[in-house]
C-alpha positions in Angstrom: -12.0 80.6 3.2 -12.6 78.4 5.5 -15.0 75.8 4.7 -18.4 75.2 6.7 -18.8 72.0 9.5 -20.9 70.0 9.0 -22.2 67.6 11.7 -21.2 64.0 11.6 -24.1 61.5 11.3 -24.7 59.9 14.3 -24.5 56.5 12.6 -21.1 57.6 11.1 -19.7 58.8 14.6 -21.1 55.7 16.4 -19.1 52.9 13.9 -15.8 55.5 14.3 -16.0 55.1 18.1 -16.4 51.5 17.9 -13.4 50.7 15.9 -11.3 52.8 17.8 -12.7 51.0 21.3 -13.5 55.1 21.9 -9.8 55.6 22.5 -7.1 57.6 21.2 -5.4 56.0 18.1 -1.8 57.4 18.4 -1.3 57.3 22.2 -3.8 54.7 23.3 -4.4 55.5 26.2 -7.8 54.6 28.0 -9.7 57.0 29.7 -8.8 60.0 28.0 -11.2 62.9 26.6 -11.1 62.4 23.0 -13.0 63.8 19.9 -12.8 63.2 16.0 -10.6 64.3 14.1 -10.8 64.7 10.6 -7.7 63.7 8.7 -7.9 66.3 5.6 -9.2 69.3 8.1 -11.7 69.4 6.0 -14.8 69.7 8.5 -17.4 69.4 5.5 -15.6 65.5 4.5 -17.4 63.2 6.8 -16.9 60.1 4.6 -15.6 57.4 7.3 -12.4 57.0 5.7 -11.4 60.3 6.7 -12.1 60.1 10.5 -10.4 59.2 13.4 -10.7 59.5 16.7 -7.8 61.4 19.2 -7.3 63.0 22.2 -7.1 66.4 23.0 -3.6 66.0 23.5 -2.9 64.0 20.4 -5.2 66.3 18.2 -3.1 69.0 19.4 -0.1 67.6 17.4 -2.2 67.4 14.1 -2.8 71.7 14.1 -1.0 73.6 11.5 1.0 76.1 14.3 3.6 77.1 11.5 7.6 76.0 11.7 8.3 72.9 12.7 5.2 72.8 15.5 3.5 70.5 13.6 4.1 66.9 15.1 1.2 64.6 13.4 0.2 65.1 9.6 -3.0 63.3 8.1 -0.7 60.3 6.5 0.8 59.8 10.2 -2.5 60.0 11.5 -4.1 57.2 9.0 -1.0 55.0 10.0 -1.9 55.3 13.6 -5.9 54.6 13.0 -5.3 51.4 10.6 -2.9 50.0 12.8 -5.2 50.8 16.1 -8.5 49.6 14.3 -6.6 46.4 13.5 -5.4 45.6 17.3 -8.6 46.6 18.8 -10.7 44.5 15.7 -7.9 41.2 16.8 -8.5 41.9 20.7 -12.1 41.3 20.2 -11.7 38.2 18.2 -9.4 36.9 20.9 -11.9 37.9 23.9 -14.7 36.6 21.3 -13.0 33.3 21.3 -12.1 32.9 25.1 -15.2 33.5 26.2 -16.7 30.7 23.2 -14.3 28.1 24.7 -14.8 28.9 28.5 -18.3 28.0 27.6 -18.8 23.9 29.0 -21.4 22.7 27.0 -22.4 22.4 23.4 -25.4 23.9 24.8 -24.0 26.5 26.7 -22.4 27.5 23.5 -24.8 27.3 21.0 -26.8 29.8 23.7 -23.9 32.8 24.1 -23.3 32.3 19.9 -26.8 33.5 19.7 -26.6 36.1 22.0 -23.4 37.1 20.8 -24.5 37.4 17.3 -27.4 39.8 18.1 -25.0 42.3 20.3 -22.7 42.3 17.3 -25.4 43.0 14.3 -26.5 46.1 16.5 -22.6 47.5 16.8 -22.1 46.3 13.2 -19.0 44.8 14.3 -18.5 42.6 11.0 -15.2 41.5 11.2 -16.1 39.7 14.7 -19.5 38.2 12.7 -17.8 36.9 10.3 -15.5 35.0 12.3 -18.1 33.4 14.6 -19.8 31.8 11.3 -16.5 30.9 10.4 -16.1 28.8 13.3 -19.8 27.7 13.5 -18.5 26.7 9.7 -21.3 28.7 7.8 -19.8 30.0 5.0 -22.6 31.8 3.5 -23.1 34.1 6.4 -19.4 34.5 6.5 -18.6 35.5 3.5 -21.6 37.8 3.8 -20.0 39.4 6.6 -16.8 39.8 4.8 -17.9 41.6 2.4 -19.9 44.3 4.8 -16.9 44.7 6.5 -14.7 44.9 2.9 -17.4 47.7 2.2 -17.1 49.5 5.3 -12.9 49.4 5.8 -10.7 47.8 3.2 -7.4 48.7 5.2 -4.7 46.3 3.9 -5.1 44.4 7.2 -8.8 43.8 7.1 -8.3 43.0 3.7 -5.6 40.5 4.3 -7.3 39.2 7.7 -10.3 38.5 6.1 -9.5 36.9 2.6 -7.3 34.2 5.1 -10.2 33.3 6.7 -12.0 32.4 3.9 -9.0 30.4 2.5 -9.3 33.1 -0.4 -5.6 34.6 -0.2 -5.4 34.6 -3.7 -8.0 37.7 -3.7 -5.8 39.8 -1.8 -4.3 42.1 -4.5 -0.5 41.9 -4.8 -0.1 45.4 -3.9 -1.6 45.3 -0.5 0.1 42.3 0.4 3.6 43.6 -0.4 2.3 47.4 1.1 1.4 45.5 4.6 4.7 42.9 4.4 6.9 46.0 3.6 5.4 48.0 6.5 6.3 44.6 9.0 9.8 44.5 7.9 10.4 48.0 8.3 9.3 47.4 11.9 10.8 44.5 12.1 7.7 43.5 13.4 8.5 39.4 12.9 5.4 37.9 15.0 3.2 40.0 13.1 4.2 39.2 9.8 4.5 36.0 10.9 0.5 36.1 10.9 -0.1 38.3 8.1 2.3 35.4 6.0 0.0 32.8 7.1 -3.1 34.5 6.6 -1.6 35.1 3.0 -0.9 31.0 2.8 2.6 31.5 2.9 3.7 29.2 5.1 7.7 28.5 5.3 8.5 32.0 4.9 6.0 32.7 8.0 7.5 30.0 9.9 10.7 31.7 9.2 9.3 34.4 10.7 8.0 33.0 13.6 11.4 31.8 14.5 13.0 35.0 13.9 11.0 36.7 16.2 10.8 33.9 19.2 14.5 33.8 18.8 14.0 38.0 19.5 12.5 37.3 22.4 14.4 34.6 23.7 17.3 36.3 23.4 15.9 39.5 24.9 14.6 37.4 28.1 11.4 37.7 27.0 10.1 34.1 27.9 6.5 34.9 27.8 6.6 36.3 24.1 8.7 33.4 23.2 6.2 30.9 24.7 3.2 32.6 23.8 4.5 32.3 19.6 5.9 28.8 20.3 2.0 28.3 21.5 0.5 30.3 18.6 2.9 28.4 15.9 0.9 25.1 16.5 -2.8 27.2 17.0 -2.1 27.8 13.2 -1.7 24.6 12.2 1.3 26.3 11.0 3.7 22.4 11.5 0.6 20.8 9.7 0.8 23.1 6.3 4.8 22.6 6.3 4.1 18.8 6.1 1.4 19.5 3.1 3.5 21.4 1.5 6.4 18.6 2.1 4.1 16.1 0.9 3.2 17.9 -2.7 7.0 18.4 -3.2 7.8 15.0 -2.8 4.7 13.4 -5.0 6.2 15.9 -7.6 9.4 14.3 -7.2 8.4 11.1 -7.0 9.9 10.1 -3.7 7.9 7.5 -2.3 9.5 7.0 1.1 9.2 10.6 2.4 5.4 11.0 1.1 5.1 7.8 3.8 6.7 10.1 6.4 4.8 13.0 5.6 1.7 11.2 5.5 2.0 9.4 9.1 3.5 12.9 10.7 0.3 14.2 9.4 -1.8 10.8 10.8 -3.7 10.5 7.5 -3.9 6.8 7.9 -6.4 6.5 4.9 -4.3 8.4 2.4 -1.2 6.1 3.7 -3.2 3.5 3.0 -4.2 3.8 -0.5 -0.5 5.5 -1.4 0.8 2.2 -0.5 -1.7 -0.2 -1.9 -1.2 2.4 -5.2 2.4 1.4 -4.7 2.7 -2.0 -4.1 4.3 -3.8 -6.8 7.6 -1.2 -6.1 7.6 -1.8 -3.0 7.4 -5.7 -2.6 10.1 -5.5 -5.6 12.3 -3.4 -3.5 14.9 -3.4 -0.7 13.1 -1.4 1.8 11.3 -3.9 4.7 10.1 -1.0 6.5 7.7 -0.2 3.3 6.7 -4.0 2.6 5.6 -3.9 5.8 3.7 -1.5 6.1 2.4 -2.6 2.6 1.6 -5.9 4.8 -0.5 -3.8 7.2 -2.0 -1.5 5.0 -3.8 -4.9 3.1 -4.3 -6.2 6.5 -1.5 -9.2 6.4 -0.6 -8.7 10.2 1.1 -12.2 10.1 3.3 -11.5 7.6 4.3 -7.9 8.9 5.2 -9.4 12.2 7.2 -12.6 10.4 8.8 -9.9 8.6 9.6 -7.9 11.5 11.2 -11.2 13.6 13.4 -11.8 10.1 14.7 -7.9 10.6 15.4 -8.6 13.9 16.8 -11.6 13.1 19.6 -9.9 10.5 20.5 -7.2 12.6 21.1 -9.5 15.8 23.4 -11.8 13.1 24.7 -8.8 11.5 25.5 -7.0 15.2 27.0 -11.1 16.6 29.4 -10.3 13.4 30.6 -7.0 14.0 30.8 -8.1 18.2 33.3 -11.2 16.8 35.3 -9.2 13.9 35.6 -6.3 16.5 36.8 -8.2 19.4 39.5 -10.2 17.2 40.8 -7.0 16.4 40.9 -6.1 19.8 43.3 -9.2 20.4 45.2 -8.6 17.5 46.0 -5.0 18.8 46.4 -5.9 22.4 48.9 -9.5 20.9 51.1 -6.6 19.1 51.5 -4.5 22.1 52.7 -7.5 23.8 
C-alpha cells in the first residue's frame, strides 16, 4: 500500500531550497524546473535529512521503472546532495569574504557585517554566521552558530569544515574523517583533500597534497588551477604550520641551531630572543659565530656583533688569500711539469 503525502512544512522546504541554491544536486544546472525529492520514496518522511532537491529530468532517474531503468538510487542521491550542499555552502563563504574585503573602510565594513548578519539569521544560513564571527573573532557567537548548523546538517563535510574553524579538529570523530579522506582519494580529488587535511590540522600530509594536485594541473596545462592552489597554499597559512611543526620537532630534539631558523622564517623576533638569551652560556662556549652573534644582538651588544662580524670577515678573507696562494702554486707546479 502506498503510503499517504504529506505536505512538507514550509520552513522545512524553505532551508532545503537554500542549501541546494534551488538547483538540481546531481546535474547542477541553473535554471532548471526542479522539485523535492524524497530519498526513501517515502512521501510521509519529511525529516530534512531525507530531502533533496532535483530536476525533473534527474528525478526521473531515481523512479523504480523495473530492469536496469533505474539510474539514481537514494545512496547516489545523498552523495550528490552532500557534496552539492558543501560547494554551494563554500561558494557563499567565498562571495561572503570578497565582498568583506572589497569593502575600503573599517567603517564600511563594520556597516555590510551588520547588514550581512541580519540577511543571514532570516535564511538561517549558519555555516556563513558562523564564519563572519569567526573573522570578527567572536567566538561565543561562533561556536553558537556551529552548533545550529551541527544540529541542522552534520554531513562529514560540515562537520569537518566547521570543527577546523574553531581550531577544534580533535572533535571530529575518527570515522568521519577517514569516511570523507577515503571518499577524496577515491576521486583523487587532491586540492580538496588538500583542504579537508588542513581543516583536520594535518598539515605535511595536506601540503603533500597540495603539491600532488598543482603538479596535476601543471602538467595537464592547467595554469590557472595550478596558480590558484600555489595562491591558496599560503591563504592557509599552510608554510607557517610546516615551520611550527619544524620548530616542535627540533625543541624535542634539542637542536638549537634549526629552532633559530625556524624561529626567524617564522619572524617571531621575541621568541628568538628569549631562546637565545635561554641559551647563552652554549652558545658563547661554542664554535658557531653566527649564534654568538646573534646572542650579541638579542642582549643588545651591537658593538660587539659588528666586531665580531669584521673578525669573520677577516678569517675568511685570510683563509680565501690562502687557498688563492696554495692554488696558484699548484698551478705553477702543473704548468713547470708540462714544460
Amino acid at each position: 500500500m502506498p503510503k499517504k503525502r504529506v505536505p512538507i512544512p514550509r520552513a522545512t522546504a524553505a532551508k532545503v531550497l537554500f542549501a541546494s541554491d534551488r538547483t538540481c544536486c546531481v546535474c547542477r544546472v541553473a535554471g532548471k524546473r526542479i522539485q523535492i525529492h524524497h530519498i526513501d520514496e517515502d512521501p510521509s518522511n519529511n525529516d530534512i535529512s531525507n530531502l533533496s532537491v532535483l530536476c525533473f529530468d534527474c528525478h526521473g532517474d531515481t523512479q523504480t521503472t523495473g530492469g536496469f531503468g533505474r539510474q539514481l538510487d537514494a545512496e547516489q542521491v545523498k552523495l550528490y546532495r552532500d557534496d552539492w550542499h558543501r560547494i554551494v555552502a563554500e561558494k557563499r563563504v567565498r562571495d561572503y569574504r570578497e565582498t568583506r574585503d572589497k569593502a575600503t573602510s573599517e567603517r564600511n565594513q563594520v556597516r555590510y557585517l551588520a547588514s550581512l548578519v541580519e540577511v543571514l539569521r532570516e535564511r538561517q544560513d549558519y555555516i556563513t554566521l558562523a564564519e563572519v564571527y569567526n573573522d570578527m573573532g567572536n567566538d561565543e557567537l561562533r561556536d553558537k552558530y556551529v552548533n545550529l548548523a551541527l544540529e541542522a546538517d552534520d554531513s562529514d563535510w560540515i562537520v569537518i569544515f566547521l570543527r577546523g574553524m574553531q581550531g577544534r579538529a580533535n572533535l571530529v570523530p575518527d570515522d568521519v574523517a577517514e569516511r570523507r579522506l577515503a571518499e577524496q582519494f577515491a576521486n583523487e580529488d587532491w586540492t580538496q583533500r588538500a583542504r579537508t587535511l588542513v581543516e583536520l590540522g594535518r598539515y605535511p600530509e595536506a601540503a603533500h597534497d597540495y603539491v600532488k594536485g598543482i603538479l596535476e594541473s601543471l602538467e595537464q596545462g592547467n595554469l590557472f588551477s595550478a596558480a590558484f592552489y600555489l595562491k591558496e597554499i599560503f591563504g592557509e597559512d599552510l608554510i607557517e604550520r610546516l615551520f611550527e611543526r619544524s620548530l616542535q620537532k627540533f625543541f624535542d630534539e634539542g637542536d638549537l641551531w634549526w629552532q633559530v631558523r625556524c624561529l626567524q622564517e617564522l619572524g617571531w623576533s621575541s621568541e628568538l630572543k628569549e631562546l637565545l638569551i635561554a641559551n647563552e652560556t652554549s652558545i658563547e662556549s661554542s664554535k658557531d659565530i653566527t649564534l654568538q652573534q646573534l646572542l650579541l644582538r638579542a642582549k643588545g651588544d651591537m658593538e660587539g656583533a659588528e666586531k665580531l662580524s669584521l673578525r669573520e670577515h677577516a678569517s675568511r678573507v685570510y683563509f680565501g688569500d690562502i687557498v688563492g696562494i696554495l692554488e696558484s702554486d699548484f698551478e705553477d707546479e702543473e704548468n713547470s711539469d708540462e714544460a
